[in-house]
N, C-alpha and C positions, 0 to 999 in steps of 0.2 A: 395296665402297666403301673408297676410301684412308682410310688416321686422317690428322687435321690435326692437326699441331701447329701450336702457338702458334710467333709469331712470332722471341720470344728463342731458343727450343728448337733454330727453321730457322736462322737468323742462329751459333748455335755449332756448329752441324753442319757448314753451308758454311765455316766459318770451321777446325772443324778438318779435315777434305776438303783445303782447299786449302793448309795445314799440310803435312798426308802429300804430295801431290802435290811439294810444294817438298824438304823432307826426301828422297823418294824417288830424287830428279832433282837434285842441287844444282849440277850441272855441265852448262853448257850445249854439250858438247858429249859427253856419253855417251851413253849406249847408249839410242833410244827419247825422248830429250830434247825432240823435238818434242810428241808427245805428253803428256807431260806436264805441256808449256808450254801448251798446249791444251784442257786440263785445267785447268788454274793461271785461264785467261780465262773458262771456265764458271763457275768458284766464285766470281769477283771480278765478273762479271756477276750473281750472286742474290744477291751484297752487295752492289751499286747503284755499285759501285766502276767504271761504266761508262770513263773514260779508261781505268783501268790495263785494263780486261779487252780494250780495242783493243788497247793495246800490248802484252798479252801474245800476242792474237790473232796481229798482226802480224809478232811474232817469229817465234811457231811457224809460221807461213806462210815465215817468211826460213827457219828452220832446217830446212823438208822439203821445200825445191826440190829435190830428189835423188830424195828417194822419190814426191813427188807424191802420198802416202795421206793426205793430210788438208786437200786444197783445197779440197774444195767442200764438206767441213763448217766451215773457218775461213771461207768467204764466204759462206754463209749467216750463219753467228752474227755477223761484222762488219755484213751486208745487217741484221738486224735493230738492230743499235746504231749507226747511220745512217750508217755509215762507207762 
């Protein structure tokens, strides 16, 4: 059985996750940048932060029309935040 944490505990975690994600990525046009835009919309989705985590969605959908490896996880996670 998972441990729960308390809600503060979740809410600094996500919060620093999507810290490192930004930190790791700060240029949207290097290396793997989609995914980590990608990343950037799961953390800001379990912070409630629902508009940005579309537009993050969004992005990272613009920035891997090339490679096409993360569309139909960016349209699931948009399909669940009513987009």
């Amino acid at each position: 059985m998972p441990i729960s944490r308390p809600p503060a505990a979740q809410k600094t975690g996500y919060q620093a996750a999507l810290d490192a994600y930004k930190a790791m990525q700060p240029d949207d046009t290097g290396p793997r940048a989609a995914i980590a835009k990608y990343h950037e919309g799961r953390m800001l989705e379990q912070l409630g932060k629902t508009a940005e985590a579309k537009a993050a969605f969004e992005k990272a959908k613009t920035m891997d029309k090339e490679s096409g490896e993360l569309g139909s996880l960016i349209e699931a996670r948009l399909a669940t935040l009513g987009a």
